[in-house]
C-alpha positions, 0 to 999 in steps of 0.5 A: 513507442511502447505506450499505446499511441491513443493514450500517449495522445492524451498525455497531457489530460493526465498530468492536468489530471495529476497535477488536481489531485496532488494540489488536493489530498485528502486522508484514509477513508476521507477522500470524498472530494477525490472520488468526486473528481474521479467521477466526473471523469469517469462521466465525461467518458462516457461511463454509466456505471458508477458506483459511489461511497464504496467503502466510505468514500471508494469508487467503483465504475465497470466498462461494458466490452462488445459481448459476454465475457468473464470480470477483471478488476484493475485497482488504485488507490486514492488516499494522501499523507500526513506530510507537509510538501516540500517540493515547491511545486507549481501544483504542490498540495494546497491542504496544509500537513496533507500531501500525496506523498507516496503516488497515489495521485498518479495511481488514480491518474494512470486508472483514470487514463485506462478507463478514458481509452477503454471506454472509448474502444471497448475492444474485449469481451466481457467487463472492467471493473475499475476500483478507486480505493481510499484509506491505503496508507491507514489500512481499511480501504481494500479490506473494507471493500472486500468486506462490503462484497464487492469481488462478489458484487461483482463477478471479479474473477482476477485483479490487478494494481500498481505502484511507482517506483523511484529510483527504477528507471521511468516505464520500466516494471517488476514484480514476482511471483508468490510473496512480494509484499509483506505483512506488517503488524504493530506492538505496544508494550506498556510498563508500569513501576512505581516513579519517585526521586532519581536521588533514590532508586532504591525507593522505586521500582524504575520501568526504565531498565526493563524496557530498555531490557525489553527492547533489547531482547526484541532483537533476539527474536530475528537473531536467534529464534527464526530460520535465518533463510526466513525473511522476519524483520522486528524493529523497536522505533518508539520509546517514551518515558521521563519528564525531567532529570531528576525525576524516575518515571512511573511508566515506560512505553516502547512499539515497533513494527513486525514484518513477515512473509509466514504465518508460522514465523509471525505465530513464533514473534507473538509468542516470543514477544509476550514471553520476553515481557512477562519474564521481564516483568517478573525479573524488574518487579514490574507489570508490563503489558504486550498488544499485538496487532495483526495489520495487513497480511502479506501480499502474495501474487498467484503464479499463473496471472503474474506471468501474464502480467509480466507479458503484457509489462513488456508489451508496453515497457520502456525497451521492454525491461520488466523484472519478473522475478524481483526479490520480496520487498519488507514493505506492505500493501492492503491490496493483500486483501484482494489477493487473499480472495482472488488471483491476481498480481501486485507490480512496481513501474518506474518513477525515474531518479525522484526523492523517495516515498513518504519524503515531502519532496517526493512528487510523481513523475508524470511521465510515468502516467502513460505506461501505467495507463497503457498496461491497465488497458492492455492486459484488460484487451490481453484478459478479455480478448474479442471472441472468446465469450 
């Protein structure tokens, strides 16, 4: 068996431990009953070092090992979404609108597991500090970590997490090398004319032309203004505006998301962006207003540590089968933040054939829990081996 036989022994502790956190989540930086769960397990291990409302309600616990040594940190998050569960499970969410409907139950779960079995072996030198981060889905949570000093605080030299991944076979891993996730930024465009009867355009100035225009040019962005070797997505997925029938607005709205992996291609969208909306302002005789918000950077894992993490994947992965060189997915992650500050690698573990993340019948697959548990713990004994502090 690839899993560590010790954590394998405790299986069924995890997915009890799964199946409470799913019936119970809780949203962004309000996971205080989470993290209160969390540190109760953590105590009965045996952990003294616990660091509670760590960005809010985030959890940090650090793993003395047996003599001095350098600091990994191992990361998961603990947040939900708002998605009322279809699933039907026995232990489906008892938070009506609220459900994990992305993993993070069993992130948590497979740190949980880890910590059980370190605190128990203790067999590295140095230390493990485990990171119970909230507010992953809504952003917030790792930069406001980073931000309190916790890499500093202490002594983080490189970090590690990990996400399930449906439709990739149970305990099996990828990852890669440099970008794998990328950043992901918000715009709004808001359009003022002047409404009045749809009997009588000629009486208005309609923002519906222009921002259906506007939307349209957006496209132009990725087709004719970027390298096409160049990963840039730019989607358009809100348009309002109207009442009635009859009725021509006064306004018009329309957002999307932007997706890049480059600092000087997400530069180009912001300036194409508020060019596009000035000169169709100008042309439709209206005001138009572009915000742009910067959300997560990219998640760029650093060569040297994602090799490791592919080595010791394959220690534990089911038949040994780890992608290490997986193509950049369009997603986006906030443990970006730690990777901005510290080496470090971001992979995926199989979840088996389930629905999708951020479906409401999505649910993780237990039987996940032990890989991610056994790589936690493995690459803290493979980072931290014994005599070498």
């Amino acid at each position: 068996m690839p899993i560590i036989n010790r954590i394998a022994g405790f299986a069924d502790d995890m997915t009890e431990w799964r199946r409470h956190l799913h019936q119970h989540p809780e949203l962004g930086q309000d996971c205080h009953q989470t993290a209160a769960y969390v540190v109760e397990r953590l105590r009965d291990f045996g952990i003294t070092e616990i660091h509670q409302n760590v960005a809010v309600s985030g959890v940090i616990a650090v793993i003395e090992g047996q003599g001095e040594g350098p600091t990994i940190g191992l990361r998961a998050d603990m947040d939900a979404l708002p998605i009322a569960e279809t699933t039907g499970a026995d232990w489906a969410s008892k938070n009506p609108g609220k459900m994990h409907a992305c993993g993070h139950d069993g992130h948590t779960t497979m740190l949980l597991g880890a910590a059980k079995y370190l605190a128990e072996t203790r067999n590295f030198a140095g230390r493990v500090v485990l990171i119970f981060q909230p507010a992953e889905e809504t952003g917030g949570g790792a930069e406001l970590m980073v931000e309190e000093g916790v890499l500093d605080r202490f002594g983080i030299r490189d970090v590690y997490a990990l996400h399930n991944a449906p439709g990739t076979p149970v305990g099996e891993f990828y990852t890669t090398p440099g970008p794998i996730m990328a950043a992901v930024d918000t715009f709004h465009v808001d359009i003022k004319g002047e409404g009045g009867h749809g009997a009588y355009p000629q009486e208005t100035r309609d923002p519906i032309p222009p921002a259906l225009s506007i939307a349209q040019a957006m496209g132009t962005i990725v087709s004719r203004n970027h390298r096409a070797l160049d990963e840039l997505v730019v989607s358009v997925t809100m348009f309002h505006a109207g009442t009635a029938d009859n009725i021509i607005p006064e306004d018009a709205y329309l957002g999307g998301t932007v997706r890049t992996f480059d600092k000087d291609v997400q530069a180009m969208v912001k300036r194409r962006m508020a060019e596009i909306v000035e000169g169709h302002a100008r042309a439709f005789n209206v005001e138009a207003t572009l915000r742009y918000e910067e959300g997560f950077p990219p998640t760029i894992n650093t060569p040297q540590e994602t090799s490791f993490a592919v080595e010791v994947a394959r220690e534990v992965a089911a038949q040994g089968t780890v992608t290490p060189d997986v193509a950049p997915e369009m997603g986006a992650e906030d443990f970006a933040y730690f990777l901005n500050e510290r080496p470090g690698c971001y992979l995926f573990v199989g979840n088996g054939d389930t629905a999708g993340l951020h479906q409401p019948n999505y649910d993780f697959d237990d039987n996940t829990a032990p890989y991610g548990a056994s790589f936690f713990a493995r690459v803290a004994e493979r980072a931290l081996p014994l005599g070498d502090g």
